[in-house]
VEXDREN-2710 file (C-alpha; in Angstrom, 1 decimal):
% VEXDREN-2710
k/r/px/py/pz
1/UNK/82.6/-205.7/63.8
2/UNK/80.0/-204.6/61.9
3/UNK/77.6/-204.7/64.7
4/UNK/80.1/-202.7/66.6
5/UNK/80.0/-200.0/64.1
6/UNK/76.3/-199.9/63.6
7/UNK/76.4/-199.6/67.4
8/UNK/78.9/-196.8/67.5
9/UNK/76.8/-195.0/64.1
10/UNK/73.8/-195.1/66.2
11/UNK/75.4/-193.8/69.1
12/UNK/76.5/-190.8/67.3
13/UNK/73.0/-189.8/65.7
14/UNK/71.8/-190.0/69.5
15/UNK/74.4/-187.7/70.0
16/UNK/74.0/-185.0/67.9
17/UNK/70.3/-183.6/69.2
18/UNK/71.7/-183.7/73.2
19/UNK/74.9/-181.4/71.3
20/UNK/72.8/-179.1/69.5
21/UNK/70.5/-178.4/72.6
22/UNK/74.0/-177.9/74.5
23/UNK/76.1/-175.9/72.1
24/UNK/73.0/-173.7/70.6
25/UNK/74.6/-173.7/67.0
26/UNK/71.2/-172.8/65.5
27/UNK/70.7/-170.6/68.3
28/UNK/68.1/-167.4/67.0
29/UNK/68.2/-169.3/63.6
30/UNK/64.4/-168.7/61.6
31/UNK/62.1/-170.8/63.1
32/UNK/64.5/-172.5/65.8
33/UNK/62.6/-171.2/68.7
34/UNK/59.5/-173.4/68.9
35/UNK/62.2/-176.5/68.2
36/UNK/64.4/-175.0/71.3
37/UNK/61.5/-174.4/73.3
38/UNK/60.5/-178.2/73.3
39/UNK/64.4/-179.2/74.1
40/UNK/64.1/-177.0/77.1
41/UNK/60.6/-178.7/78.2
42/UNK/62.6/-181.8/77.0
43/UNK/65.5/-181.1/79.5
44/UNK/63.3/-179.6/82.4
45/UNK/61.5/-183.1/82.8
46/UNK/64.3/-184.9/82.6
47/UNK/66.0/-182.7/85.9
48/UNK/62.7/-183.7/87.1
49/UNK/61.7/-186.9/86.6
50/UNK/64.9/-189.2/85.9
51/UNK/68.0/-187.1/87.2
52/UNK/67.0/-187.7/90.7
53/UNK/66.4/-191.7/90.0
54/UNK/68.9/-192.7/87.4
55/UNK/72.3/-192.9/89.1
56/UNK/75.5/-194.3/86.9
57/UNK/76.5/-197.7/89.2
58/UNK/78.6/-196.9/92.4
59/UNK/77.5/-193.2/92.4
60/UNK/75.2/-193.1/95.7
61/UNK/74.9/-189.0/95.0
62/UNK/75.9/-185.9/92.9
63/UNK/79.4/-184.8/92.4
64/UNK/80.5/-181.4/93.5
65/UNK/79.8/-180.2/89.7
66/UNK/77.1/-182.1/89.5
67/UNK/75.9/-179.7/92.5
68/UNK/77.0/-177.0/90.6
69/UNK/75.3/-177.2/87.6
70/UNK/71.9/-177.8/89.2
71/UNK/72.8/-174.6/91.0
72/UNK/73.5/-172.8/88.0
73/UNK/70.0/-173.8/86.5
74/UNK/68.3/-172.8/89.9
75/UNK/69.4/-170.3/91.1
76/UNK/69.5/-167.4/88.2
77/UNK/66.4/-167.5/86.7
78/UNK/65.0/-167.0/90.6
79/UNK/67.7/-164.3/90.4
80/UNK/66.5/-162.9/87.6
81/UNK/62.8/-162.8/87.8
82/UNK/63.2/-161.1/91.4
83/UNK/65.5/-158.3/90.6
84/UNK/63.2/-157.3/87.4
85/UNK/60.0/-157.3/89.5
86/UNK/62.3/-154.9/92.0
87/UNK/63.8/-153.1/89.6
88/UNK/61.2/-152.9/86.5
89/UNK/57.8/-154.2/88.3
90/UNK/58.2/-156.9/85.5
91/UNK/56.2/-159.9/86.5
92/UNK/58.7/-162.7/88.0
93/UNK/57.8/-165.7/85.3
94/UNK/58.5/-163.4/82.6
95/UNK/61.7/-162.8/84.4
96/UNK/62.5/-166.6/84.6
97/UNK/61.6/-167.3/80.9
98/UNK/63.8/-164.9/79.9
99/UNK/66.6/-167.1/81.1
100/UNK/65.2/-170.3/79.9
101/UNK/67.8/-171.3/77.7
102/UNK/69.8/-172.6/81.5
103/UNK/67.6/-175.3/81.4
104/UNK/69.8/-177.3/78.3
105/UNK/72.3/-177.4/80.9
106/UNK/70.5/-180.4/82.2
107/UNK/71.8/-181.9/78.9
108/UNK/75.2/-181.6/80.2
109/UNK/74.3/-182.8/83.5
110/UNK/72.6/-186.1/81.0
111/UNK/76.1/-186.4/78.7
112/UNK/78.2/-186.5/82.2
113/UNK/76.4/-189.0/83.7
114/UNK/75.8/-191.3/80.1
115/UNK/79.8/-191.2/79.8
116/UNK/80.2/-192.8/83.2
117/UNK/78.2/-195.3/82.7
118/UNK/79.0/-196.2/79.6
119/UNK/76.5/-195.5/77.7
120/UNK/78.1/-192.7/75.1
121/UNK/82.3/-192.8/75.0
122/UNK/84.7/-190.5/74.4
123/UNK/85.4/-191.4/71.1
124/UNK/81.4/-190.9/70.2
125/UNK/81.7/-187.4/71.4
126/UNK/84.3/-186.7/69.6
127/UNK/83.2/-188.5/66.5
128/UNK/79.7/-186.5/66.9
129/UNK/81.3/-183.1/67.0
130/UNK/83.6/-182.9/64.5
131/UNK/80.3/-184.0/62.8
132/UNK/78.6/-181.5/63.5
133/UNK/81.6/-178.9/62.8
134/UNK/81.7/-180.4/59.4
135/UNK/78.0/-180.7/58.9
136/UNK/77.4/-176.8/59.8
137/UNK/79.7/-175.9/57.9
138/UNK/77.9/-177.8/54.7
139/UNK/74.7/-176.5/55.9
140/UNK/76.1/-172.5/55.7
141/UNK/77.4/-173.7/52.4
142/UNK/74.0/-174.8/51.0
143/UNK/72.2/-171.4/52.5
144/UNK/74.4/-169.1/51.1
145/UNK/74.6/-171.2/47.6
146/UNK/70.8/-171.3/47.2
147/UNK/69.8/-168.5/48.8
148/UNK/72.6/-165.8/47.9
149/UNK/71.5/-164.1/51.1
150/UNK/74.3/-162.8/53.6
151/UNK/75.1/-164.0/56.6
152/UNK/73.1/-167.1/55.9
153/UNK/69.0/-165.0/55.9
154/UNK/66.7/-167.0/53.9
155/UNK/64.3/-164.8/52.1
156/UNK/61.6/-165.8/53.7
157/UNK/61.4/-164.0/58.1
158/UNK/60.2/-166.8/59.6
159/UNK/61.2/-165.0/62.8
160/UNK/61.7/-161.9/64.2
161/UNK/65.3/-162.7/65.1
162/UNK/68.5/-162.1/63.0
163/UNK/69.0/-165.4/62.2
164/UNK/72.5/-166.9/62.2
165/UNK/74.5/-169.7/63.3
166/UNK/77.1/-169.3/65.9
167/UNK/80.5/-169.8/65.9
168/UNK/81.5/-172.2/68.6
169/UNK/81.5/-175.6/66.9
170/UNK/83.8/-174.4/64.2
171/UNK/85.9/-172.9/66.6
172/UNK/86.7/-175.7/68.4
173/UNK/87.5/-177.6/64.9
174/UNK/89.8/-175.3/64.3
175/UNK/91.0/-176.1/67.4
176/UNK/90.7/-179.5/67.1
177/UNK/92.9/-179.1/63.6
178/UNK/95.5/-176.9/64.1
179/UNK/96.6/-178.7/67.4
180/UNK/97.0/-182.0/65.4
181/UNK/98.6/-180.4/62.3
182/UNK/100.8/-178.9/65.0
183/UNK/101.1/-182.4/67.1
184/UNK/101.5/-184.5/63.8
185/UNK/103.1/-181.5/61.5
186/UNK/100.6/-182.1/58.9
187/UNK/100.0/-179.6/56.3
188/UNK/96.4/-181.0/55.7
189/UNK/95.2/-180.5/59.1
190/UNK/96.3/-176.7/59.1
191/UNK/94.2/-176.5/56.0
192/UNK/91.6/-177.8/57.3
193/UNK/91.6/-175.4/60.5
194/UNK/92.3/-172.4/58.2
195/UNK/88.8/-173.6/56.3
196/UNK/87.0/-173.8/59.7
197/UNK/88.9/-170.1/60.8
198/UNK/86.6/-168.9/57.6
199/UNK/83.2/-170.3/59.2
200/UNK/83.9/-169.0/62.6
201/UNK/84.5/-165.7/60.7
202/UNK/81.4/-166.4/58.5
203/UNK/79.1/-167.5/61.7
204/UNK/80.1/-165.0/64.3
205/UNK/77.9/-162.7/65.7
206/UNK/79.5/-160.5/68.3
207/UNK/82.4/-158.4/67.7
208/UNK/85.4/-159.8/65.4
209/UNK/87.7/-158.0/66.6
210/UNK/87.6/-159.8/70.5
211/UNK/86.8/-162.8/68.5
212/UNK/90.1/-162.8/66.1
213/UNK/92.2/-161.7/69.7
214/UNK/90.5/-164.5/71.7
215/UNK/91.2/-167.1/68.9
216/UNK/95.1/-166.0/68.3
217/UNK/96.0/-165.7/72.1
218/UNK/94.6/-169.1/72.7
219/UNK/96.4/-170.5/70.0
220/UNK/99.4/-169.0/70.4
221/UNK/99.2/-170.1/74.0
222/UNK/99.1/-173.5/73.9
223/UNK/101.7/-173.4/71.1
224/UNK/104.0/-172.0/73.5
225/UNK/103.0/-174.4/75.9
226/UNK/103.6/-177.0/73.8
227/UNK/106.9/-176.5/71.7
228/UNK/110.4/-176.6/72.3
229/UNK/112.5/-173.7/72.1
230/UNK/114.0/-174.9/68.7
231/UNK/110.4/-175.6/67.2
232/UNK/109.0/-171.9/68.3
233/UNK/112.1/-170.7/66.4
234/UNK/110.9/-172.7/63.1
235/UNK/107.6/-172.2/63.8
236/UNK/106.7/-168.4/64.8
237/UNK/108.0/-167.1/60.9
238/UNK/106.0/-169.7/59.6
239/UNK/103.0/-168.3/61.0
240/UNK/103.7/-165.0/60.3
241/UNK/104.0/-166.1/56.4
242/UNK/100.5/-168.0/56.7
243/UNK/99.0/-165.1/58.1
244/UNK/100.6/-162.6/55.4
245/UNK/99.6/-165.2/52.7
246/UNK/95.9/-165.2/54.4
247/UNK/95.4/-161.6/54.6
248/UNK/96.9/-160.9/51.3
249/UNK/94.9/-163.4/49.6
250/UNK/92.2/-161.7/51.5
251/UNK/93.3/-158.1/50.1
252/UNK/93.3/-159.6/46.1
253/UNK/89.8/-161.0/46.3
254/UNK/88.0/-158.5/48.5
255/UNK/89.9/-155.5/49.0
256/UNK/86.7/-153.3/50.0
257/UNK/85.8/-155.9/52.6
258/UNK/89.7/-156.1/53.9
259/UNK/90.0/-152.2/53.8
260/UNK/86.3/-152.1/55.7
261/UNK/87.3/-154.6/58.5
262/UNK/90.9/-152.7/59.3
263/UNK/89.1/-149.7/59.6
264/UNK/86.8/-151.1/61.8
265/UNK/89.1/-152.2/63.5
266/UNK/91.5/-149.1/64.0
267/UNK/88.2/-146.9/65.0
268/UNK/86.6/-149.8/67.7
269/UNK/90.5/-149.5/69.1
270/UNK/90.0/-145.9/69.0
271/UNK/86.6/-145.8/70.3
272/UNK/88.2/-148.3/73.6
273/UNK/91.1/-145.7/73.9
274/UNK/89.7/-142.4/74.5
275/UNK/85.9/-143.4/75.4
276/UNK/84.5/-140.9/72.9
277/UNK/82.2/-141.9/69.9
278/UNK/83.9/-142.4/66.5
279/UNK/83.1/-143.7/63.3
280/UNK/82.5/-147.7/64.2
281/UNK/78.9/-147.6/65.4
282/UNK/78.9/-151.2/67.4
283/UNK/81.3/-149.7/69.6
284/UNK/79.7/-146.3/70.0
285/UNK/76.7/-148.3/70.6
286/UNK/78.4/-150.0/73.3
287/UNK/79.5/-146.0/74.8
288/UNK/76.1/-145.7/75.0
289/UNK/75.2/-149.3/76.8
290/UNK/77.7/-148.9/79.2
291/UNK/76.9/-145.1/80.3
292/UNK/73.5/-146.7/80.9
293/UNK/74.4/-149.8/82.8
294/UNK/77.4/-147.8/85.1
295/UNK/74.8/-146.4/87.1
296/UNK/72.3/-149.1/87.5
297/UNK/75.0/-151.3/88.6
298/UNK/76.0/-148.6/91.4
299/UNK/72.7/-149.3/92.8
300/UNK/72.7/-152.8/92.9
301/UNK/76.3/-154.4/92.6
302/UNK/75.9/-157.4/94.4
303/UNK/72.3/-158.7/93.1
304/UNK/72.0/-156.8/89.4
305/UNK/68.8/-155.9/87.6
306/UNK/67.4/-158.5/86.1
307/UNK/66.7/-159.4/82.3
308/UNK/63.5/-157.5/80.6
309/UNK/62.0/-160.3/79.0
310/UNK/60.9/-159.5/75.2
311/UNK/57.2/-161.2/75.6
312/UNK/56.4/-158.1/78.4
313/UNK/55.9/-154.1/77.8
314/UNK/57.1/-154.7/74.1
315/UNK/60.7/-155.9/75.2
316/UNK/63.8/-153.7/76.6
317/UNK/63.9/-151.3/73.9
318/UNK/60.3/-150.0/75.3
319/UNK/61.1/-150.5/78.7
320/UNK/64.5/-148.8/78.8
321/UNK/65.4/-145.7/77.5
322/UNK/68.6/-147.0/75.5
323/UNK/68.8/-150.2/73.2
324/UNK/70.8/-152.2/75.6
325/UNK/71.9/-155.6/75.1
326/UNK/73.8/-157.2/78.2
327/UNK/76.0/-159.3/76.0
328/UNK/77.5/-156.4/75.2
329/UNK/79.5/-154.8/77.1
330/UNK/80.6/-158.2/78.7
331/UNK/81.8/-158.8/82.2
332/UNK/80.1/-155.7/83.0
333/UNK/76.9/-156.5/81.4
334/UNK/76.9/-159.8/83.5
335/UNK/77.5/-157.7/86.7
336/UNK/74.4/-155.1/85.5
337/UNK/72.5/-158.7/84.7
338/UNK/73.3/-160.9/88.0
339/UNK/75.2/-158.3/90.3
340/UNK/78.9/-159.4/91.8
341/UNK/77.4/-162.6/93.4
342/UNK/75.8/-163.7/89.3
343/UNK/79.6/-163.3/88.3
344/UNK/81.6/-165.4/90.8
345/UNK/79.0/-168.2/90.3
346/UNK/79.3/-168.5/86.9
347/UNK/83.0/-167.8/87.1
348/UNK/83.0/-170.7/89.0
349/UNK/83.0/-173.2/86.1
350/UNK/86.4/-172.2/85.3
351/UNK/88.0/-173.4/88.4
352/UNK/86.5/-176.9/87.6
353/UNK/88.2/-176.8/84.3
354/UNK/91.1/-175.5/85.9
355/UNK/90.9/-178.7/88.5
356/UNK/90.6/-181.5/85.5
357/UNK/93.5/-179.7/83.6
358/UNK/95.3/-180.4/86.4
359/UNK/94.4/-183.7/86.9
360/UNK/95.1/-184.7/83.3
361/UNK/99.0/-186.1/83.0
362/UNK/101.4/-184.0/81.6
363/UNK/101.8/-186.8/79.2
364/UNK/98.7/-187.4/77.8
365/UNK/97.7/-186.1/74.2
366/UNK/95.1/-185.6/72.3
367/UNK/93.4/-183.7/69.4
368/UNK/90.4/-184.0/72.0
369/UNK/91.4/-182.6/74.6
370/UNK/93.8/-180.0/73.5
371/UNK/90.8/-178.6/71.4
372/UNK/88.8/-178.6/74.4
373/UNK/91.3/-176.8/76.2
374/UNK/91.7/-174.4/73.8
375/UNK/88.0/-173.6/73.1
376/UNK/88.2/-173.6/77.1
377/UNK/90.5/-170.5/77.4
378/UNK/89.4/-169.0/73.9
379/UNK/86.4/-169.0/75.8
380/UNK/87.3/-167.1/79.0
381/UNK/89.3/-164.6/77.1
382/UNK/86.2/-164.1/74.9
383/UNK/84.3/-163.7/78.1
384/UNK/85.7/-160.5/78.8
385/UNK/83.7/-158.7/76.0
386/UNK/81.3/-160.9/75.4
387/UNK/80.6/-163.2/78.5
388/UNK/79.6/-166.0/76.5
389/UNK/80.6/-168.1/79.7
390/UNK/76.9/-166.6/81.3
391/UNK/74.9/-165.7/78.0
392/UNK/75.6/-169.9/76.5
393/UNK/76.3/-170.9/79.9
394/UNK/75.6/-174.3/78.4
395/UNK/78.1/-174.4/75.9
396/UNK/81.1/-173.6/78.2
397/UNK/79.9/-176.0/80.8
398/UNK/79.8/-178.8/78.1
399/UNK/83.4/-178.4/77.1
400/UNK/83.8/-178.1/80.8
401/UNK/82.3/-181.7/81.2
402/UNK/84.0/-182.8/78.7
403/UNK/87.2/-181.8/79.9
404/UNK/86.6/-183.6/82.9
405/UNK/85.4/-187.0/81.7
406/UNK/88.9/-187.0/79.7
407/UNK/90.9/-186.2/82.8
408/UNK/88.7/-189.2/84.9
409/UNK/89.9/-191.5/81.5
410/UNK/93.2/-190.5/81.5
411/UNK/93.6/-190.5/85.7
412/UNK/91.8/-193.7/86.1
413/UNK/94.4/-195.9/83.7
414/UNK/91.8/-197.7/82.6
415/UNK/90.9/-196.0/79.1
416/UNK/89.4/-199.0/77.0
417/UNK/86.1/-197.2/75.9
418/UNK/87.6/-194.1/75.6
419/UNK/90.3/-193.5/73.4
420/UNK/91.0/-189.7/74.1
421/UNK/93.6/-189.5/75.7
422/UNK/97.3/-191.1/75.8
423/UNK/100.1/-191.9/78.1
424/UNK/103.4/-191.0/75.9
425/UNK/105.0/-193.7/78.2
426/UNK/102.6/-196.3/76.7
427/UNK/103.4/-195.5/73.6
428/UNK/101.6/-194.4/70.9
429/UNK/99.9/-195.6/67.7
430/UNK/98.0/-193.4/64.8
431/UNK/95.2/-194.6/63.3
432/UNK/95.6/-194.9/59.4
433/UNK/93.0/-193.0/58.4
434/UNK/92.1/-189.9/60.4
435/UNK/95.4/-189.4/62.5
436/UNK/93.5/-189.9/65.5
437/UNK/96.0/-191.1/68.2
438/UNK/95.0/-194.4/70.8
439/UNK/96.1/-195.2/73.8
440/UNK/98.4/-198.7/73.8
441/UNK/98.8/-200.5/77.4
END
C-alpha cells in the first residue's frame, strides 16, 4: 500500500505543471511570462515530435476531438496573423504569437491520451485539482498577508502586466463543494464552497457582475436539475437566508465596499439598458469598445480582424484609435477577433461536452463530474460577456476532456482505475475521510 500511495503522490506532482499550463491560474502574474513561454515551446514539440508517434494501445488514429483540438491550435493563429497583415499591415508572425497561449492546448490533447492509457486516473485528476484550488488559495493568502498589496501586486513590477490570478480553479471548487454538500447535505462542504466563492471574488478579473450571474444560474441550474420537488421547497428559503446572512455580514464589515459594488452594479445595468455612458467606467469603456468594433466587424463578419500583437507598433493602444480589449465586449469581440467562422469553431467545443453529458448515465454521481459540469455551463454563460471559451480556449477544453474521459469511465462499466463516477444501481459507498463517493460492482 504504501508503494501504491507513493505512486499515486507522484502521480499528482506530475500533474500539477500539465494543469497549470492548461488552466493558466497564474496567467499575466509578475514574471509568469518567460515560465509560460517555455510551457508553450514545451507543448509545441510535444504536438511535434511524440503526439504523432505515441498512440494509447488499440487507438490506430485520432478521435473526432482529438481532430478538433489540433484544429483549434492550427487554424487561428493562421487566422489571426492573416487578417492583421490585411487589416493592419501587421507582420503575420507577430500575428501568430499573439495567440500563442493555443499552443497549451496540446496539454489537453497529452492529459486525454495519458488517461486512456493509464498512465494518470481519474481520481489523480481530481486529487490534483482540488490541490491546486486549495493551494492557490494559500498562495493569495500568503501575498496579501506579506505583501498588504491589493488584488495580490507585489511591490516590486516585475512585469508590465496587472498581475493576478484568475478565477477558474476556485470556481470549480466551489463547484466541486456545493454539489457534495448538496449531494451528501453536509454543512461543511457548503462552507467550504462559500470560502472558495470569496477567492473567485478575490481572483477575478473581468466583470463581477457577469461573473456573480454566471455562477448563481449555474448553480441554481443543476440544483433544479437535481432536487425533488419537496427538497426545492426546503431548500430555495434556505438559500435565500445564506445569501442574506452573506451579504449582511458583507454590509457590517465593509459597508463602503458593499455600498460601492451595488452601485456598480445598478449603473453597469444602467449603462446595458439605455446604451448611454454613466457613472461605471468599465462599462462605458466597453460603449466605447463596441462603437469601435460594430463597424470593423461590418467589413469583415465572416473572417474578423485579427489580434494587434503588443511586441509590434507599441501594441493596440498605438495602433488603434480606442483602447480596445476583445475580451471585452464578449461574443462580439470574438466575432471582431475571428469573424462568424472563429465563433462556430470554438463554439464547437460545447457540442462535445454536450455529447459526453449525454453519454454519462442518468445514474451516475459525482462531486467530479457534477463540478465539471457546472464550471462547464458557468463557463458558456460567462462566455457571453467575456468569451473565456476563445480567450482560455485551454481551460474550457480541459474540463471538456475531462468531462469526456468520465462519461468513457462511466459508459464502459469497467471503472477500476477511475473512481469518478457511480452507478446508483451498484450501490454506493463513501469514503470515511473526504466524502468522496466509489463505485461498488
Amino acid at each position: 500500500m504504501r508503494s501504491l500511495k507513493l505512486a499515486k503522490d507522484l502521480r499528482v506532482l506530475l500533474l500539477i505543471p500539465l494543469l497549470v499550463l492548461a488552466l493558466h491560474p497564474f496567467f499575466g502574474f509578475p514574471g509568469i511570462a518567460p515560465v509560460m513561454d517555455a510551457g508553450y515551446l514545451l507543448c509545441l514539440i510535444y504536438l511535434v515530435l511524440a503526439y504523432p508517434w505515441l498512440k494509447p494501445k488499440g487507438s490506430s488514429r485520432p478521435s473526432a476531438f482529438e481532430w478538433y483540438l489540433l484544429s483549434v491550435i492550427i487554424l487561428p493563429p493562421l487566422w489571426v496573423g492573416l487578417c492583421a497583415y490585411r487589416e493592419f499591415g501587421q507582420p503575420v508572425l507577430y500575428g501568430m504569437l499573439a495567440v500563442r497561449a493555443l499552443s497549451s492546448i496540446a496539454a489537453v490533447l497529452f492529459l486525454g491520451r495519458a488517461l486512456r492509457s493509464g498512465f494518470f486516473t481519474l481520481d489523480d485528476v481530481e486529487t490534483s485539482l482540488l490541490v491546486l484550488v486549495w493551494g492557490l488559495s494559500f498562495l493569495y493568502i500568503v501575498v496579501e498577508g506579506i505583501f498588504h498589496v491589493p488584488s495580490a501586486r507585489p511591490p516590486i513590477e516585475l512585469a508590465t502586466q496587472e498581475s493576478k490570478f484568475l478565477p477558474d480553479v476556485p470556481v470549480f471548487g466551489f463547484f466541486y463543494y456545493s454539489f457534495r454538500g448538496f449531494r451528501q447535505r453536509r454543512l461543511r462542504d457548503y462552507l467550504l464552497a462559500v470560502a472558495l466563492l470569496g477567492f473567485a471574488f478575490a481572483f477575478q478579473t473581468g466583470s463581477a457582475r457577469v461573473l456573480t450571474l454566471a455562477l448563481a444560474f449555474a448553480f441554481l441550474f443543476f440544483v433544479w436539475r437535481w432536487a425533488k420537488l419537496k427538497r426545492l421547497l426546503i431548500l430555495l428559503p434556505q438559500l435565500l437566508l445564506g445569501t442574506a446572512l452573506l451579504l449582511s455580514a458583507w454590509y457590517f464589515v465593509m459597508p463602503a465596499s458593499f455600498a460601492e459594488r451595488v452601485q456598480g452594479f445598478g449603473d453597469a445595468f444602467g449603462v446595458a439598458l439605455t446604451g448611454q455612458p454613466g457613472k461605471e467606467s468599465s462599462a462605458n469603456a466597453r460603449i466605447v469598445e463596441v462603437l469601435f468594433a460594430a463597424p470593423q466587424i461590418a467589413k469583415h463578419p465572416m473572417i474578423g480582424n485579427g489580434q494587434i500583437s503588443n511586441q509590434w507598433g507599441g501594441g493596440s493602444d498605438e495602433v488603434l484609435p480606442v483602447h480596445f480589449y476583445a475580451a471585452d465586449i464578449g461574443l462580439m469581440g470574438v466575432v471582431y477577433q475571428y469573424g462568424l467562422a472563429g465563433l462556430i469553431l470554438f463554439s464547437c467545443q460545447y457540442w462535445f461536452a454536450l455529447r459526453a453529458a449525454w453519454r454519462c448515465p442518468a445514474a451516475a454521481t459525482s462531486p467530479l463530474l457534477d463540478a465539471t459540469k457546472g464550471y462547464l455551463l458557468y463557463s458558456a454563460l460567462l462566455s457571453i460577456g467575456e468569451s473565456v471559451f476563445v480567450f482560455y480556449a485551454s481551460t474550457t477544453l480541459f474540463f471538456v476532456a475531462l468531462l469526456r474521459a468520465i462519461a468513457d469511465d462511466t459508459s464502459s462499466g469497467t471503472g477500476g482505475k477511475s473512481p469518478a463516477c457511480l452507478h446508483a444501481t451498484q450501490g454506493l459507498v463513501a469514503e470515511a475521510g473526504g466524502g468522496r463517493m466509489w463505485r461498488v460492482t
